[in-house]
C-alpha positions as CSV (number, residue, x, y, z in Angstrom):
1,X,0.0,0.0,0.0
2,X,1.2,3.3,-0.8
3,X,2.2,5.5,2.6
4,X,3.1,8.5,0.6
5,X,1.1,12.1,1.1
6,X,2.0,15.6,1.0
7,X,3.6,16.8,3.6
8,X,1.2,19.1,6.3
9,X,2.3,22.0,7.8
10,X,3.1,21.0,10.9
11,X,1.8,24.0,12.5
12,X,-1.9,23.6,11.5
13,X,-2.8,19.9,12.2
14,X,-6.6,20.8,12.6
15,X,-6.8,21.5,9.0
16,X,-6.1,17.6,8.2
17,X,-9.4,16.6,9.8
18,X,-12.3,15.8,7.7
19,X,-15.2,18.3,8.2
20,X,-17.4,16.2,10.4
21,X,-14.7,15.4,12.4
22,X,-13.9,19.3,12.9
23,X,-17.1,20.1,13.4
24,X,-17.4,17.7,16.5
25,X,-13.6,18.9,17.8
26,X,-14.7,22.9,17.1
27,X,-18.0,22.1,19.2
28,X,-16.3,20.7,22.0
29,X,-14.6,22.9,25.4
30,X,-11.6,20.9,25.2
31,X,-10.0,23.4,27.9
32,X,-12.7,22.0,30.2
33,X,-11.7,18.2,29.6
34,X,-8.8,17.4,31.0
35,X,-6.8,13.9,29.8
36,X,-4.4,12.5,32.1
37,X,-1.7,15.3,31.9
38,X,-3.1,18.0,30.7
39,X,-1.4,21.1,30.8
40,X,2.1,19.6,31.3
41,X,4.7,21.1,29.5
42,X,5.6,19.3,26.4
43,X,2.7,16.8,26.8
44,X,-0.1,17.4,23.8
45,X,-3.2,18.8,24.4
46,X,-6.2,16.5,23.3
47,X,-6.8,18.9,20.1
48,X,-3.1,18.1,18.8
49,X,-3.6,14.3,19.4
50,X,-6.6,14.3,17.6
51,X,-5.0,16.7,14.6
52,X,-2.2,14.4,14.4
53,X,-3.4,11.4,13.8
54,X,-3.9,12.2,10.0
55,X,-0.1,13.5,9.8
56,X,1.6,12.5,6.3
57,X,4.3,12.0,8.8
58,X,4.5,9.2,10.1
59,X,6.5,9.6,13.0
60,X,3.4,12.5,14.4
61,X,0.8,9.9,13.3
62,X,2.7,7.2,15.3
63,X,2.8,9.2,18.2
64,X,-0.5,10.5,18.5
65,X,-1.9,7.0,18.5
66,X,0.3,5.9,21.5
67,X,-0.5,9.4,23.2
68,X,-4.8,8.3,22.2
69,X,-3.7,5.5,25.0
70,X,-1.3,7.2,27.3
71,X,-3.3,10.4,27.8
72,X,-6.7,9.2,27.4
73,X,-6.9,5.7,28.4
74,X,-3.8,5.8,31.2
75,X,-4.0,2.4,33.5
76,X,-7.4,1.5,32.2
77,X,-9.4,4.5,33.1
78,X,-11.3,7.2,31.3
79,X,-10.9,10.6,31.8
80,X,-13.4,14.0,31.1
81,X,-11.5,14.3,27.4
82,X,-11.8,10.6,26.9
83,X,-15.3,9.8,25.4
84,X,-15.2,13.9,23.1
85,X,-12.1,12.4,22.0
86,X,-13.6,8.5,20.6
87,X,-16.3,10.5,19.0
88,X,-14.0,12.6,17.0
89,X,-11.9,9.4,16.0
90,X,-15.0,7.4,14.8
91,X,-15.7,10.7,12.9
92,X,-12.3,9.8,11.1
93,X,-13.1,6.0,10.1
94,X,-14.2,6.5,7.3
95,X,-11.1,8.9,5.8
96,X,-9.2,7.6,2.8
97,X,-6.0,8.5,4.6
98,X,-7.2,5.8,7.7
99,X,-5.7,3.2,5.0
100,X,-2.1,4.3,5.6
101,X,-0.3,1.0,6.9
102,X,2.4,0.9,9.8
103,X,3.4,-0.7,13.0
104,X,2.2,0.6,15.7
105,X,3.7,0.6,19.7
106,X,0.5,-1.6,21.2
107,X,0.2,-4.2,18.7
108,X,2.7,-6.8,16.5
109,X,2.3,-6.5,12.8
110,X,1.6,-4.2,10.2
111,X,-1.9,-2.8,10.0
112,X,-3.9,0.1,8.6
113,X,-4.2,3.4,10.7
114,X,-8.1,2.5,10.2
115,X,-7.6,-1.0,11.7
116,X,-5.3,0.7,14.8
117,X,-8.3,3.5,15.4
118,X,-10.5,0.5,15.9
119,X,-8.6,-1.1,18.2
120,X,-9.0,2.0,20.5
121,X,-12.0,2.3,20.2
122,X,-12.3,-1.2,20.9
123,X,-10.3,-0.9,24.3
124,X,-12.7,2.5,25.4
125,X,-15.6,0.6,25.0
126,X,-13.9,-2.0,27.2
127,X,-13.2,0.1,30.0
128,X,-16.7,1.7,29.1
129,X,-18.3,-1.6,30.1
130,X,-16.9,-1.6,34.0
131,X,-19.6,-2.2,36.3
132,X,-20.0,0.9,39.2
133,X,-18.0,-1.3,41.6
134,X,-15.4,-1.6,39.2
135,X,-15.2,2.3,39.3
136,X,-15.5,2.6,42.9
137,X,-12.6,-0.2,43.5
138,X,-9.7,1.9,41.4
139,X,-10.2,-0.2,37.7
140,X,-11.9,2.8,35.9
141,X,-12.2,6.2,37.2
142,X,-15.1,8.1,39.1
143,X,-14.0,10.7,36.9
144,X,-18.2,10.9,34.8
145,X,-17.8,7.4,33.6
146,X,-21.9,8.1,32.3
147,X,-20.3,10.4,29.9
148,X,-17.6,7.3,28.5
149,X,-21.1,5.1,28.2
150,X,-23.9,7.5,26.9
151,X,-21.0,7.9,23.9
152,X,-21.6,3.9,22.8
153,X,-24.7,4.4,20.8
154,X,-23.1,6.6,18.6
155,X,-20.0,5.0,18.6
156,X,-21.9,1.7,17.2
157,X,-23.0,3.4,14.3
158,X,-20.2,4.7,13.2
159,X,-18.3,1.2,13.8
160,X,-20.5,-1.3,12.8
161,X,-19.8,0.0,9.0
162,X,-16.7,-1.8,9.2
163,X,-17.7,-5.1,10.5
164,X,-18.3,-6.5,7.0
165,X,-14.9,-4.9,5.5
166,X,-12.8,-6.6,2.6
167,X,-9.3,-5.9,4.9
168,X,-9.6,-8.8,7.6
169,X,-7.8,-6.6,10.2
170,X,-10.2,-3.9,10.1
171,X,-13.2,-6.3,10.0
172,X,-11.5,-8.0,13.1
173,X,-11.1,-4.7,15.3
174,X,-14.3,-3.3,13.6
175,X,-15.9,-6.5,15.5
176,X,-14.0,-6.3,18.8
177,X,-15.3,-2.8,18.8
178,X,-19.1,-3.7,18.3
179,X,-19.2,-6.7,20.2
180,X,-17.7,-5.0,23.1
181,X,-20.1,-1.2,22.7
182,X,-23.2,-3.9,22.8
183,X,-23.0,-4.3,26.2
184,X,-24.7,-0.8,26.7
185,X,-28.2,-2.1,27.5
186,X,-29.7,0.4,25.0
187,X,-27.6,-1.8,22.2
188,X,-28.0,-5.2,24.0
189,X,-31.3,-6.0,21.2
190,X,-28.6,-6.0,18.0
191,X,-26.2,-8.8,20.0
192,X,-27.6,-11.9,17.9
193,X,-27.1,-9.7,14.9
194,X,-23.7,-9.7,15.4
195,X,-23.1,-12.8,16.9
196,X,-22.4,-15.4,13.9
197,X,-19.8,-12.7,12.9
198,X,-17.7,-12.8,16.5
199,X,-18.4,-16.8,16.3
200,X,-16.9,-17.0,12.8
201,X,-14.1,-14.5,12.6
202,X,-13.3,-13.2,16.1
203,X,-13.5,-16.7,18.0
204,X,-11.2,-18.2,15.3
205,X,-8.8,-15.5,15.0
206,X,-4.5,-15.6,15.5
207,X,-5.0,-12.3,18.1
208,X,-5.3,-14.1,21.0
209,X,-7.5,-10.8,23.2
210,X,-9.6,-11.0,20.1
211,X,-10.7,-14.9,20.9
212,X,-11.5,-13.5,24.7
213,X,-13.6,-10.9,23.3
214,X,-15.2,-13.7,21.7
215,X,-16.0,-16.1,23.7
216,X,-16.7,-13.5,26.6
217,X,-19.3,-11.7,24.7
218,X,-20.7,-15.0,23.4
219,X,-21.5,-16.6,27.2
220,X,-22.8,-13.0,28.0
221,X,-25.4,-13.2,24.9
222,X,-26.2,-16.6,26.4
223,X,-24.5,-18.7,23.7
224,X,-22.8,-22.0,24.4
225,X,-19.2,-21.4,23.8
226,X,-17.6,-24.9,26.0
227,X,-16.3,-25.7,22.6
228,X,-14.8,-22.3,21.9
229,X,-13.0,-22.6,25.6
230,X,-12.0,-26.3,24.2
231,X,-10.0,-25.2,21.5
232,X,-8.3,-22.8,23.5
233,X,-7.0,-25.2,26.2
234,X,-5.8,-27.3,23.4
235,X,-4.1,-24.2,21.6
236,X,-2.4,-23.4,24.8
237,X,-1.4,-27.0,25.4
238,X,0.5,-26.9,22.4
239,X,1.9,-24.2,22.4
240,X,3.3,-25.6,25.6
241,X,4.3,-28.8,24.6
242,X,5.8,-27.6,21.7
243,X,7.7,-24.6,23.1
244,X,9.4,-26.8,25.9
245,X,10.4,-29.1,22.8
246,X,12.2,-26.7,21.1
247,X,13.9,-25.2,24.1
248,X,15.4,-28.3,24.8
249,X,18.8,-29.7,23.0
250,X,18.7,-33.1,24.0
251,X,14.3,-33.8,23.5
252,X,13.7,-36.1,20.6
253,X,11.3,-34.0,18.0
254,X,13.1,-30.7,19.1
255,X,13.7,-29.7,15.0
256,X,9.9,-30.7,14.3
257,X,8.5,-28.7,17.9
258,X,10.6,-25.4,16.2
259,X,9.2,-26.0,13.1
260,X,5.6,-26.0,14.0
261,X,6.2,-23.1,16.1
262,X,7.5,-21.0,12.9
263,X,4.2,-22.0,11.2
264,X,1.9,-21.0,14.1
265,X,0.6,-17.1,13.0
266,X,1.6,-14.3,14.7
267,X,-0.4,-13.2,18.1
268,X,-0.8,-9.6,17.5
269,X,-2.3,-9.0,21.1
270,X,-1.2,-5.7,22.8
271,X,0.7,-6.2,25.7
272,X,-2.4,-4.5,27.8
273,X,-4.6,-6.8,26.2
274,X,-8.3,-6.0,25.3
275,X,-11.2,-7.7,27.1
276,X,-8.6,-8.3,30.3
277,X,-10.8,-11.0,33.0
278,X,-11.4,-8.2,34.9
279,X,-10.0,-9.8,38.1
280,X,-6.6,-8.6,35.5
281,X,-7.5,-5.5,35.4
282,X,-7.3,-4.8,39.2
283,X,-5.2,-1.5,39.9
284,X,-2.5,-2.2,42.2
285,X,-4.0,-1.7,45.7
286,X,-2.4,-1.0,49.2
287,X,-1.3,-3.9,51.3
288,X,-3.2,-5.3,54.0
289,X,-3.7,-3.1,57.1
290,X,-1.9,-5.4,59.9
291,X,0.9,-5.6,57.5
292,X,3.5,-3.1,59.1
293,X,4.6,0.0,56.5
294,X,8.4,-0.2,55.4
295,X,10.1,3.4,55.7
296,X,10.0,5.4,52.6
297,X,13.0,5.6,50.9
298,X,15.8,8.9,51.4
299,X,17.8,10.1,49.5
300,X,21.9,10.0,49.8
301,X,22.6,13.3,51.4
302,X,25.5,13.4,48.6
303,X,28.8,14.4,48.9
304,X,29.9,17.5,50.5
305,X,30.1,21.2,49.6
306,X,33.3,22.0,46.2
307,X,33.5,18.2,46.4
308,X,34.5,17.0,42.9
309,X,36.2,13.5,43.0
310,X,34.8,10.4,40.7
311,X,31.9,9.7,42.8
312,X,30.6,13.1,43.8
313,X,27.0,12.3,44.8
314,X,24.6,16.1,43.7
315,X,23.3,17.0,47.0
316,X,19.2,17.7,47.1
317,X,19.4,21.4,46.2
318,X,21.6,20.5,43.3
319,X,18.9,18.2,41.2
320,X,15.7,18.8,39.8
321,X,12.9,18.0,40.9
322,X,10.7,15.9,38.8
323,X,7.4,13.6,38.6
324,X,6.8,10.8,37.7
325,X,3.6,9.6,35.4
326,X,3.4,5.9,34.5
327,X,3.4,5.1,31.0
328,X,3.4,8.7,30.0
329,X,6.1,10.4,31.1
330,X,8.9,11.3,33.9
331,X,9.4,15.3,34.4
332,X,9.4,17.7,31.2
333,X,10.3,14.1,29.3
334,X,6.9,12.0,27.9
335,X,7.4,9.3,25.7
336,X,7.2,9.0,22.0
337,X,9.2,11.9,21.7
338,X,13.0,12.4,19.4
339,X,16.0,13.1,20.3
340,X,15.7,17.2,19.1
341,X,12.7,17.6,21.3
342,X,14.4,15.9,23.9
343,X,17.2,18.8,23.3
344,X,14.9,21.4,23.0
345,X,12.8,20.2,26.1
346,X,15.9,20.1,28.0
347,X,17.8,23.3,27.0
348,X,21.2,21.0,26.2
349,X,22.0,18.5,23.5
350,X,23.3,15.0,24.1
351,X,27.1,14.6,25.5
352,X,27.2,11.0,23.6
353,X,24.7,9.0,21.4
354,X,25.2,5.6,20.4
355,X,23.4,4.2,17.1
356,X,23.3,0.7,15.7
357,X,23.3,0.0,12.0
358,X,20.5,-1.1,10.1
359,X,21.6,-2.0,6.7
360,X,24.1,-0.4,4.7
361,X,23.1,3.3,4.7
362,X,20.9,3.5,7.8
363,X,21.8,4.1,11.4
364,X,18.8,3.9,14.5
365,X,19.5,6.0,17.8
366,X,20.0,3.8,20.8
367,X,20.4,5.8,23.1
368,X,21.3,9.4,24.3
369,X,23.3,10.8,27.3
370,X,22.4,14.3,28.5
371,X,24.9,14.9,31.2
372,X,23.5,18.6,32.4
373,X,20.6,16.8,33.5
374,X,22.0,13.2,34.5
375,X,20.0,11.3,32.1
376,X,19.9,8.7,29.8
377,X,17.2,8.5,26.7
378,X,16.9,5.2,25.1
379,X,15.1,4.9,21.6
380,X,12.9,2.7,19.6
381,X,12.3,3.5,16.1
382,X,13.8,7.0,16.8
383,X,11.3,7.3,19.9
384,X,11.5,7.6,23.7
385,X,11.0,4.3,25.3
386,X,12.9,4.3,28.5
387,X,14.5,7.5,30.7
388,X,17.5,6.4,33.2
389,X,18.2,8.8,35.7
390,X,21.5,8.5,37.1
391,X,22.0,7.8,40.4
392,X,24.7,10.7,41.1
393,X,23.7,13.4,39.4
394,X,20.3,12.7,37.7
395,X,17.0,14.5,38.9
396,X,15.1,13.2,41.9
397,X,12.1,11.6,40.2
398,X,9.6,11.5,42.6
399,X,6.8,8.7,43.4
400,X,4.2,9.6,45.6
401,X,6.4,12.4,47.0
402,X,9.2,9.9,47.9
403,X,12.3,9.6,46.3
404,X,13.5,7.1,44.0
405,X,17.0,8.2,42.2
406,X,20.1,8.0,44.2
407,X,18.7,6.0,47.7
408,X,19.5,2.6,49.0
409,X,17.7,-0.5,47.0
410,X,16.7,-2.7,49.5
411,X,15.0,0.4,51.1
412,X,13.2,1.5,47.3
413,X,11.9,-1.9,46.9
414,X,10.6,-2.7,49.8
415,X,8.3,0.6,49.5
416,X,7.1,-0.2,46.1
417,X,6.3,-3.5,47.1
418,X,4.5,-2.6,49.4
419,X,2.7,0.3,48.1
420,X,1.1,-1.1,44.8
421,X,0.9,-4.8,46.2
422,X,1.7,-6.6,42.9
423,X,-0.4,-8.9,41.3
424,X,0.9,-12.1,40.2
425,X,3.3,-11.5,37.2
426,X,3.4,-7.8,37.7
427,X,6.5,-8.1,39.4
428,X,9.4,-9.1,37.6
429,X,13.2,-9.3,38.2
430,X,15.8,-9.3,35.6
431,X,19.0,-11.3,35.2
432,X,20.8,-9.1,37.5
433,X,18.1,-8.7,39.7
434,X,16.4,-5.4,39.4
435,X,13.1,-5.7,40.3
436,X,10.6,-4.5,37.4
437,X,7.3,-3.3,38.1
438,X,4.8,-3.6,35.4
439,X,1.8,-2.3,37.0
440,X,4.0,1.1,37.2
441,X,6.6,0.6,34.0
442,X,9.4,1.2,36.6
443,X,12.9,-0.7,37.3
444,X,15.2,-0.2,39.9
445,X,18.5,-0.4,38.7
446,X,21.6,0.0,41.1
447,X,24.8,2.2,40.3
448,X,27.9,2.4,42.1
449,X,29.2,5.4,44.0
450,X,32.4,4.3,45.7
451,X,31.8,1.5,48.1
452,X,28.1,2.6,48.4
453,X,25.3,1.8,45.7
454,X,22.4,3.8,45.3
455,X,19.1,3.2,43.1
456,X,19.5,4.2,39.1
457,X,15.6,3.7,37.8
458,X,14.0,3.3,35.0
459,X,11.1,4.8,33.7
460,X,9.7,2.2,30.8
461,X,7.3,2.0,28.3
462,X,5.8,-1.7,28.1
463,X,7.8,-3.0,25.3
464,X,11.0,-2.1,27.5
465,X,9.4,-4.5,30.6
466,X,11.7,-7.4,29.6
467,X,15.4,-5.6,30.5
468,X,17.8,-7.9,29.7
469,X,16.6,-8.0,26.2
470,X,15.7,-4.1,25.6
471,X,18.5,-2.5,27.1
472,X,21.7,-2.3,25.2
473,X,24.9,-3.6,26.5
474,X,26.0,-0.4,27.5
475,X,23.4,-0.1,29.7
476,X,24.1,-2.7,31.5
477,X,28.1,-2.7,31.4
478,X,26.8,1.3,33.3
479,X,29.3,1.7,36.3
């Protein structure tokens, strides 16, 4: 498919919309709907996101998808901007330009911008869905969830055009969407319209959230589906068998187990998967009350006044003072964003860059060290994916008003454990045994100052979870 446009002025990205869609973005008091970070500096206003997302360039239409689910659908909640904001997207659907292909951050594999718009729409009628206890329990947000629901009859009408469409991507997402928006009461009389179509296409699909969706819906609509959940215990079985095969040397049918594997098709699942059991979708909650409170964390007091020796330590007044935003952003920094806005955010260019090679004449940015500031930007695609502050002389990112950059580790884990409670899984540790925290997209890293160590972390985006295979080897070779 051709991905080639003109290119817009990229001070004027309102001008790209179709008419309805401006029309419903004009009619709208954006300044009264706050997303998650609104009004911090360098994070986009709703407006921009929305103007963005039919960019020629595909680096601003990139971005403005992931900022549709960083701002707007942050930890599986809605916010006042949220539901303006889906009715301005299904405004778009219909766009020539929504058949521009590309990868994009939340799902494997190439798909149209159209397919990807569906998919978030998909996940906001998701969240939609949450029962009132759900809201009241941390999952959502009490934050007019009526306003995220009353949107779905309008959003079904503009999505259910898709449901029958030639691309099988769209069709899928288009069906996710629909399946998922009819579980607004006022819809619930169209389910056994749809249902064949989530039976034959969604239940059978390679995205394993889609097959969920599926057989979710399906038992809500009062279908059987004990042969749908058959199919997927022997799928996962499989898998299982087969995977164990081929990661062992010495198994007789290890070639054939890797083999089978190569055939399977691709998952494309995002890594926050729609139609979560909602059990999964439980925000991380405080530990139990009997359970005594570890200290917070404190910082080193760092190293003494004119003191400039290898392992000076900045004392408090010496580092900035950020925030911390999960899966959006740490301080003036929000990810998705290059290298030179980086620089420009920051008021300094990098002091050293590294870049691999991809091919003969192209290089990708790695990472960038802005020593002013004491950080480290690592990049995907030529995109903010992980900040490291550094433990001496980085900026005190702050949690919950407590510190986490330059303190003792034992004394930073211990708090985080106990303050979000991780689910199963959601706590992690890599090979050298940082702990990760998915729930929070935060590592704690350790960096040596002298003989003491104090925390380095890391402030990750999800595809960055798994450290030992997303950081480069410079990161970890770090003194």
């Amino acid at each position: 498919m051709n991905d080639e446009a003109p290119q817009d002025a990229p001070d004027a990205p309102f001008d790209l919309l179709p008419p309805a869609a401006r029309m419903q973005l004009d009619g709208t008091a954006w300044e009264e709907l706050p997303h998650v970070c609104m009004g911090r500096h360098g994070v986009p206003d709703t407006p921009d996101v929305l103007g963005d997302l039919l960019a020629a360039d595909p680096g601003r239409r990139a971005r403005a998808v992931g900022d549709l689910y960083r701002l707007l659908l942050h930890q599986e909640r809605v916010f006042p901007a949220t539901a303006p904001a889906a009715l301005v997207v299904a405004r778009l659907l219909d766009d020539p330009r929504t058949l521009v292909e590309d990868r994009w951050e939340r799902r494997a594999g190439r798909r149209s911008l159209r397919a990807e718009l569906l998919n978030w729409l998909a996940s906001f009628a998701d969240i939609a869905r949450l029962d009132v206890e759900d809201v009241e329990d941390g999952v959502g947000t009490a934050r007019d969830p009526a306003a995220a629901r009353a949107a779905r009859p309008v959003l079904h009408d503009r999505v259910a055009d898709f449901c029958d469409d030639d691309d099988p991507l769209v069709r899928e997402a288009a069906l996710a969407a629909t399946a998922l928006l009819l579980a607004d009461p006022a819809l619930a009389s169209s389910a056994p319209r749809y249902a064949p179509a989530v039976r034959q296409v969604l239940a059978v699909s390679a995205d394993s959230s889609y097959r969920w969706i599926a057989r979710e819906r399906l038992a809500a609509w009062g279908e059987d589906v004990t042969g749908l959940v058959t199919a997927e215990e022997e799928r996962r079985a499989a898998l299982d068998q087969a995977r164990e095969l081929a990661d062992d040397p010495f198994a007789e049918g290890q070639g054939q187990a890797i083999r089978w594997l190569e055939e399977q098709p691709e998952d494309t699942a995002a890594p926050e998967r729609l139609g979560r059991r909602r059990k999964d979708l439980t925000a991380p909650s405080p530990a139990a009350p009997h359970e005594p409170a570890p200290e917070p964390p404190v910082a080193a007091p760092g190293s003494g006044a004119g003191y400039r020796g290898p392992w000076r330590i900045a004392r408090e007044e010496e580092r900035a003072e950020w925030t911390f935003t999960p899966y959006v952003g740490v301080g003036p920094l929000h990810f998705g964003m290059t290298s030179e806005q980086i620089t420009r955010v920051l008021g300094e260019g990098p002091t050293l860059s590294s870049y691999s090679h991809r091919g003969e004449d192209h290089q990708q940015l790695d990472y960038a060290d802005f020593t002013e500031s004491g950080i480290r930007a690592l990049f995907h695609e030529g995109r903010l994916g992980c900040v490291a502050a550094d433990a001496l002389t980085g900026p005190q990112v702050r949690l919950d008003a407590a510190p986490l950059t330059g303190c003792a580790p034992s004394r930073v884990e211990d708090w985080l454990v106990h303050r979000t409670a991780p689910r199963p899984g959601s706590l992690t540790y890599s090979p050298a045994a940082d702990p990760v925290f998915a729930d929070l997209g935060l590592a704690i890293r350790s960096q040596r100052a002298g003989d003491a160590v104090l925390t380095r972390p890391l402030f990750l985006l999800h595809d960055w979870l798994d450290l030992w295979h997303a950081l480069p080897a410079d990161e970890w070779n770090h003194p």
